[in-house]
N, C-alpha and C positions, 0 to 999 in steps of 0.2 A: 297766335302770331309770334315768330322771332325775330328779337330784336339783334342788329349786329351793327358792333361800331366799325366806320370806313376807315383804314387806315392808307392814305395816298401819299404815294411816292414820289419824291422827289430830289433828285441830287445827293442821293443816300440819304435825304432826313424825311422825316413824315411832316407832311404840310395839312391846309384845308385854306381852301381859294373861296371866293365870293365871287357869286355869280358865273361862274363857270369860267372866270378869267384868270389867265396866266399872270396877266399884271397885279394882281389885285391880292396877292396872299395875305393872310390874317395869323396865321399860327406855321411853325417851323419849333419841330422836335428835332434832336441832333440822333437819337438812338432809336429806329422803327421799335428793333426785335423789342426791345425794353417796353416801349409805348402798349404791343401787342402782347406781351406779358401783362402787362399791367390792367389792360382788359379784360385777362381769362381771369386774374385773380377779382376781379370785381365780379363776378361771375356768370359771363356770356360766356357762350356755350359757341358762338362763330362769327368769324371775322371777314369782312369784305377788303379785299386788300387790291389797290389799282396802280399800277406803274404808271404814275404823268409822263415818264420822260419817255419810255415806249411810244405810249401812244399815238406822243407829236414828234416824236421824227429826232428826240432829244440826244440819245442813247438810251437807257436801261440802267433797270436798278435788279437785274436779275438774281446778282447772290446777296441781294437784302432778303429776296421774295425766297431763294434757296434756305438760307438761315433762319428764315421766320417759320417755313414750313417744315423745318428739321427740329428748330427749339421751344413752338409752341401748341404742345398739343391738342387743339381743338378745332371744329371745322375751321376749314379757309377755303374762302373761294377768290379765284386771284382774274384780274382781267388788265388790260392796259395794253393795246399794238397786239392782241396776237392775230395773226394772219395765217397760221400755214398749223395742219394736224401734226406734225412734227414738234411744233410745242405745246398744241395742247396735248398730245402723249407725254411730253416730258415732262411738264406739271404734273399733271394727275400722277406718273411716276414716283414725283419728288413729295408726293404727298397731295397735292390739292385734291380735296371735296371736289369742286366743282370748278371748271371754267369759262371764265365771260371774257365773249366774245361783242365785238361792236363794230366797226369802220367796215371790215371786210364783208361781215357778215350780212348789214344791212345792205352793202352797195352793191351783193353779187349773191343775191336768192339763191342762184344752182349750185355752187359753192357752199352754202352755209346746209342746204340741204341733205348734200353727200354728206359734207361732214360729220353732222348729227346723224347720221343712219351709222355711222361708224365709233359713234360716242353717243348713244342714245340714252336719255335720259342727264349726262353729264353737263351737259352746256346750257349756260344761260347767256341769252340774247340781252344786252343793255341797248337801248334805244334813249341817248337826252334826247331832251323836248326844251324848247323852247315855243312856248306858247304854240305846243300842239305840233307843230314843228319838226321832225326827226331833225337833230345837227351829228356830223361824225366830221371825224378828220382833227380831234380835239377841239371840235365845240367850233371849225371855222369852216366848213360846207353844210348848206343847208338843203336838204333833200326835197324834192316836189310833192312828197307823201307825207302826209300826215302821220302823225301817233295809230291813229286809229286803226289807217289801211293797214299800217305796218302789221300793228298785232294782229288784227285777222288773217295775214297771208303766213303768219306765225303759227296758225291754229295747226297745221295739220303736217308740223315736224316736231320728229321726239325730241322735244328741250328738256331740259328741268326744270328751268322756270323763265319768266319774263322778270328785267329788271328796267322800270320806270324810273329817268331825275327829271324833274320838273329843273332846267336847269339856271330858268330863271328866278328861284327861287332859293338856289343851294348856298349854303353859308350865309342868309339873312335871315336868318332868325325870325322868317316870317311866318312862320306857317307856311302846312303842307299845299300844293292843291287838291283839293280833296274833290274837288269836281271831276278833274282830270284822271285823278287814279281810280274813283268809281267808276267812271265810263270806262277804264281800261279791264278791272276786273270783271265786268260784265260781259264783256266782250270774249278776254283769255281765256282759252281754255287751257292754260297752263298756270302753277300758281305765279301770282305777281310778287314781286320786289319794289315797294315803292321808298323811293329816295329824293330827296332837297326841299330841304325850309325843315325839316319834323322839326320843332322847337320844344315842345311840352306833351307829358302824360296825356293830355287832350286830345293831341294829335294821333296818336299811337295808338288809342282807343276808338278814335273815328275813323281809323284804317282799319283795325279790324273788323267794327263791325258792317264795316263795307267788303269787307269776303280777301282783305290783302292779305297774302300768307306770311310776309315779312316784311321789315323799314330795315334800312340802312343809315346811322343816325351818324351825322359826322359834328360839325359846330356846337351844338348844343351840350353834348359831350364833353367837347376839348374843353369848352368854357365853364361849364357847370352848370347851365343853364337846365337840366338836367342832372339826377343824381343819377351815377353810372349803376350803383347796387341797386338800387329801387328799378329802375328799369330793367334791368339783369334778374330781378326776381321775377317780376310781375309778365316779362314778354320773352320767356327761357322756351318756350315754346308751341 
């Protein structure tokens, strides 16, 4: 399993929110690119990178996500507001690994379908959850479908992968749901992404051996709660 710390965007600095709310920030870095340098040198090998202000209608933090993926060489996969193949061509361009996609994608199946037939393989679908829940729109419409249907109707387009936040869980340091991302890995036939609450080596070990191909670890990290090197050894791949 690969471990990859979240670096999320906000107002040009890197934040980490609790509970999926705007209101509620915990941490504010003044320098992304530095942050995510500072990652590779702990030595993760990929970074999950999300533009908040994209996503909710804010503006954009695009040439942080341009700088970062010019001056930090190692995976990135970036996600936050994209809507339209014209930017995920111009990411993948500009460097990105991979692009995650979310609002559009879950709220318009034919859409997300074309899309991935013309980027096969390269896009990852993030689906938050709040208690099972699909929410998009930045965490403020809640969908009629479940996590579950969602992933199933996910099975049979070329992703790269599925990314899971449990996202009443993210930035509380509570633990993962580990219920939640089991039933989802059972389910995916694509590798999962599970993201919100991982707090400890515990966690990251009982994702794996539930078949998660990767965590995206944000809080636990920023704080120390977590040693960045020790997990960087132990979940490189």
């Amino acid at each position: 399993m690969i471990a990859s710390p979240a670096v999320d965007l906000r107002e040009g600095t890197c934040v980490q929110l609790v509970g999926g709310s705007y209101a509620n920030e915990a941490i504010r870095l003044d320098n992304p690119v530095e942050v995510a340098r500072g990652w590779m040198r702990a030595g993760f090998q990929r970074l999950h990178v999300v533009d908040l202000d994209a996503a909710t209608g804010r503006g954009d933090n695009a040439a942080t996500v341009r700088d970062m993926l010019a001056d930090v060489p190692i995976s990135i996969q970036v996600g936050g507001g994209i809507r339209s193949g014209d930017t995920i061509e111009r990411l993948l361009q500009e460097g990105a690994s991979r692009v995650v996609l979310g609002t559009r994608a879950l709220e318009e199946p034919e859409w997300l379908a074309g899309t991935a037939s013309s980027f096969p393989g390269q896009l990852i679908v993030a689906a938050d959850v709040r208690e099972r829940q699909v929410v998009t729109r930045g965490w403020a419409r809640t969908l009629s479908r479940s996590v579950l249907d969602v992933v199933e109707q996910l099975n049979d387009i070329p992703l790269g992968a599925v990314l899971v936040t449990a996202v009443h869980r993210e930035g509380q340091l509570a633990g993962t749901d580990l219920f939640l991302m089991e039933d989802v890995a059972e389910l995916s036939v694509h590798p999962v992404i599970a993201s919100g609450g991982i707090s400890s080596v515990g966690d990251l070990r009982e994702l794996a051996d539930r078949g998660i191909a990767a965590a995206v670890i944000g809080m636990a990290l920023y704080t120390g709660a977590l040693d960045a090197r020790s997990v960087a050894e132990e979940f490189a791949s």
